[in-house]
C-alpha positions in Angstrom: 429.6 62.0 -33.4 430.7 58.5 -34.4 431.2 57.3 -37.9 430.7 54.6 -40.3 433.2 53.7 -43.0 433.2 51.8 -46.1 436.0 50.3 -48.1 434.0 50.7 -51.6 433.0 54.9 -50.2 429.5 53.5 -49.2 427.7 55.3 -46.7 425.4 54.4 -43.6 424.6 55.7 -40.3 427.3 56.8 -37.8 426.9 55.4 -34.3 425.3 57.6 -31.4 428.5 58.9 -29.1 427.8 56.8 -25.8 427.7 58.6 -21.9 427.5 56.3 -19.3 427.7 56.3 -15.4 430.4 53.8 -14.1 431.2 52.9 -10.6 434.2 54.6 -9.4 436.6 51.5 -9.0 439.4 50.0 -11.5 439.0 47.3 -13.5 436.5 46.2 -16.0 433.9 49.0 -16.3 432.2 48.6 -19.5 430.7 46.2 -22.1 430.3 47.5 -25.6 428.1 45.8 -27.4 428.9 45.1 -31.4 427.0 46.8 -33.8 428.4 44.6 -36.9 428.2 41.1 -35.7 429.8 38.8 -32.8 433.0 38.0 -35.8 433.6 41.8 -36.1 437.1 43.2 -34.5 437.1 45.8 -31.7 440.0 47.8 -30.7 440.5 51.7 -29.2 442.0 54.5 -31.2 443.9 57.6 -30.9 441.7 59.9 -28.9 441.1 57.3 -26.1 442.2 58.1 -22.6 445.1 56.3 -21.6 443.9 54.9 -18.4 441.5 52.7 -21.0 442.3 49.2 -22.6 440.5 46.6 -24.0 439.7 43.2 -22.6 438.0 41.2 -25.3 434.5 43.5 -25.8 435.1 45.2 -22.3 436.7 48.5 -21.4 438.7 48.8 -18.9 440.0 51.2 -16.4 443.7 50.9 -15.2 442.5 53.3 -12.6 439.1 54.0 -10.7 437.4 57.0 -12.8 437.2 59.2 -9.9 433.5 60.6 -8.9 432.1 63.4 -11.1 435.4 62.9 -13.7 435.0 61.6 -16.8 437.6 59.9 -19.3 436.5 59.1 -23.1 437.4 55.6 -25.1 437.2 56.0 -28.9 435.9 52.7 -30.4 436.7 50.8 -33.3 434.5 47.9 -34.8 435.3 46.2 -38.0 434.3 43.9 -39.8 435.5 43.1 -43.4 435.3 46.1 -46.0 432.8 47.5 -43.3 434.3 49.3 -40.2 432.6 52.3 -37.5 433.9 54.2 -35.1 431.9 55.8 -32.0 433.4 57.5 -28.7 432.5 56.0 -25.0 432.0 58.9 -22.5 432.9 57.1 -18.6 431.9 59.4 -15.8 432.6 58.1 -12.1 429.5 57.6 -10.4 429.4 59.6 -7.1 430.0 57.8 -4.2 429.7 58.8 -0.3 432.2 61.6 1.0 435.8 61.1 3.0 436.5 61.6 6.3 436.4 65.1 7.9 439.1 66.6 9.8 438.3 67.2 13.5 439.6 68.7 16.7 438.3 68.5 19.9 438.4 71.8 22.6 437.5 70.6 26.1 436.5 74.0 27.8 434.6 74.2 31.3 431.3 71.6 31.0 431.6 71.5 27.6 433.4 70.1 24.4 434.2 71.8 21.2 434.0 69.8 18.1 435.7 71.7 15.1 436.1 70.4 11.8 437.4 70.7 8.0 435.4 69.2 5.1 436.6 66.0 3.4 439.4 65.9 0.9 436.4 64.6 -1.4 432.6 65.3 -1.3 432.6 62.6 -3.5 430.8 63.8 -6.4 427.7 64.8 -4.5 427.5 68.1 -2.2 427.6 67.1 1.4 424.5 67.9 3.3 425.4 67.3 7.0 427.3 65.5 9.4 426.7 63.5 11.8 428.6 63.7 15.3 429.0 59.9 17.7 429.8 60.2 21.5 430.8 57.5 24.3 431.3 58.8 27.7 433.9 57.1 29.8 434.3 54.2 27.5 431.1 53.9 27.3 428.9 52.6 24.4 429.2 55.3 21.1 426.0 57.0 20.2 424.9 59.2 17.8 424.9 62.5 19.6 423.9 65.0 16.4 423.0 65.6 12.8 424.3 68.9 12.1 423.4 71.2 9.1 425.2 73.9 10.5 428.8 75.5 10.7 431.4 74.5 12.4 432.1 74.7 15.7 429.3 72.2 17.5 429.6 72.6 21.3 428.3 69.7 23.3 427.4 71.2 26.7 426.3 70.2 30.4 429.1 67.9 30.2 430.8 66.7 33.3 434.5 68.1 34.3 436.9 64.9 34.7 435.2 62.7 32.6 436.6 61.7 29.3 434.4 62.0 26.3 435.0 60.4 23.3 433.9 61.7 19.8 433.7 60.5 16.1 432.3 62.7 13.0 431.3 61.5 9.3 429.9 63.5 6.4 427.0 62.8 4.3 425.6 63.4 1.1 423.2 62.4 -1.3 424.7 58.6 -1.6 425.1 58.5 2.0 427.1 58.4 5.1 430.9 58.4 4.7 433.5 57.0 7.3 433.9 58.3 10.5 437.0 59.8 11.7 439.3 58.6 14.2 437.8 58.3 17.4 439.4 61.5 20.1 439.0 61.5 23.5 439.1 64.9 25.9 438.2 65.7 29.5 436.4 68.5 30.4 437.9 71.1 33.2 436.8 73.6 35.0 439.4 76.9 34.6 441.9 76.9 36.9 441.3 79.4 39.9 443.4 83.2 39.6 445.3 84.7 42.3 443.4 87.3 43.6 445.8 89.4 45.5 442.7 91.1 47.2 442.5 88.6 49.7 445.9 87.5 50.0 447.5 88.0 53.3 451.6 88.3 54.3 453.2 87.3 57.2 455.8 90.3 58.0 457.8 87.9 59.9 458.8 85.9 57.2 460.3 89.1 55.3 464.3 89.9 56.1 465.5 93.1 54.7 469.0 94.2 53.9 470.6 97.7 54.6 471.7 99.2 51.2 475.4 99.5 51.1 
C-alpha cells in the first residue's frame, strides 16, 4: 500500500501500489506521473531494486527486467510539508523464445532432427517448432510445424545428397531465432561380410610344419 504523509500529522489518501508490463530491454522503462504538482520532488527509497534509478520523472533499468521477472521501485513524491510514497511493480513483458539446441542423424533415406528446448521460453510456454530445409544448397523452406516430441525424421530423402536444416521455437509472442544452419548426407548402411558366400582360394594358403 502506498502512503501519504503530512508534516503538521494531517491525513489523506495513500496512493494505489502500481503493476505494470515493461518491455524487456534496459534503459528508461517507466514514466511516473506526479500526484502533487509538476514543482514536487521525486526520488526512490530503500526498498527499491537496485537495478532502478531515477532519470528526472523516469525509472530506469540498469538492466533489461527479464520476461515473467519482476523488480519493484519505491517512490517518493514531495512537495513542501506534503510528501507520499507508493511502490512501482516492473514485470518483463514476454518476448519470443531462444534458440533450440539441434542435432542432426543422417540414417539410410532419412534425417533425424533431435533437439533441446531454449535456454528461455521467454515468458510464454512454447507451442511448436518449426523445422526449414534446403537441399543441395538449395533455397530453405519451411519443411514442418511440429507439436510433437522430439525426434522429427524427415524421410524419402536421397542418399548422397546433403540436406541442410534450421529449427526455431514459437510461442504465444511468436517465432524465435532459428538455429544455426547443419548440413548432413544421407547413406545407405554399409554392406556386411557374409561369410556364406565367401569363397577361398587354397592356393594362396602356405602352411608350416609345427616344430
Amino acid at each position: 500500500m502506498g502512503r501519504r504523509l503530512s508534516g503538521n500529522g494531517g491525513g489523506g489518501g495513500a496512493p494505489a501500489a502500481r503493476t505494470t508490463t515493461i518491455p524487456a530491454s534496459a534503459g528508461p522503462v517507466f514514466t511516473i506521473t506526479r500526484l502533487l504538482g509538476s514543482s514536487s520532488t521525486l526520488s526512490l527509497i530503500a526498498g527499491t531494486n537496485a537495478n532502478l534509478t531515477l532519470s528526472g520523472a523516469a525509472i530506469v533499468a540498469a538492466a533489461a527486467i527479464a520476461a515473467g521477472s519482476s523488480q519493484v521501485a519505491v517512490v517518493r513524491e514531495q512537495l513542501g510539508q506534503i510528501a507520499t510514497e507508493y511502490p512501482v511493480t516492473l514485470t518483463g513483458a514476454p518476448t519470443v523464445p531462444g534458440t533450440p539446441g539441434v542435432t542432426l542423424t543422417a540414417g539410410n533415406g532419412q534425417v533425424s532432427v533431435a533437439w533441446t528446448a531454449p535456454a528461455s521460453n521467454g515468458g510464454s510456454p512454447i507451442t511448436a517448432y518449426k523445422l526449414y530445409r534446403s537441399i543441395a544448397g538449395g533455397a530453405e523452406t519451411l519443411l514442418a510445424t511440429i507439436t510433437t516430441a522430439s525426434p522429427y525424421v524427415d524421410s524419402g530423402r536421397t542418399n548422397g545428397v546433403s540436406h541442410a536444416y534450421r529449427l526455431s521455437a514459437v510461442n504465444a509472442i511468436g517465432e524465435g531465432a532459428k538455429s544455426a544452419s547443419q548440413s548432413v548426407t544421407p547413406s545407405a548402411a554399409p554392406s556386411r561380410f557374409d561369410a556364406t558366400t565367401a569363397t577361398f582360394d587354397r592356393t594362396n594358403f602356405t602352411f608350416d610344419k609345427a616344430a
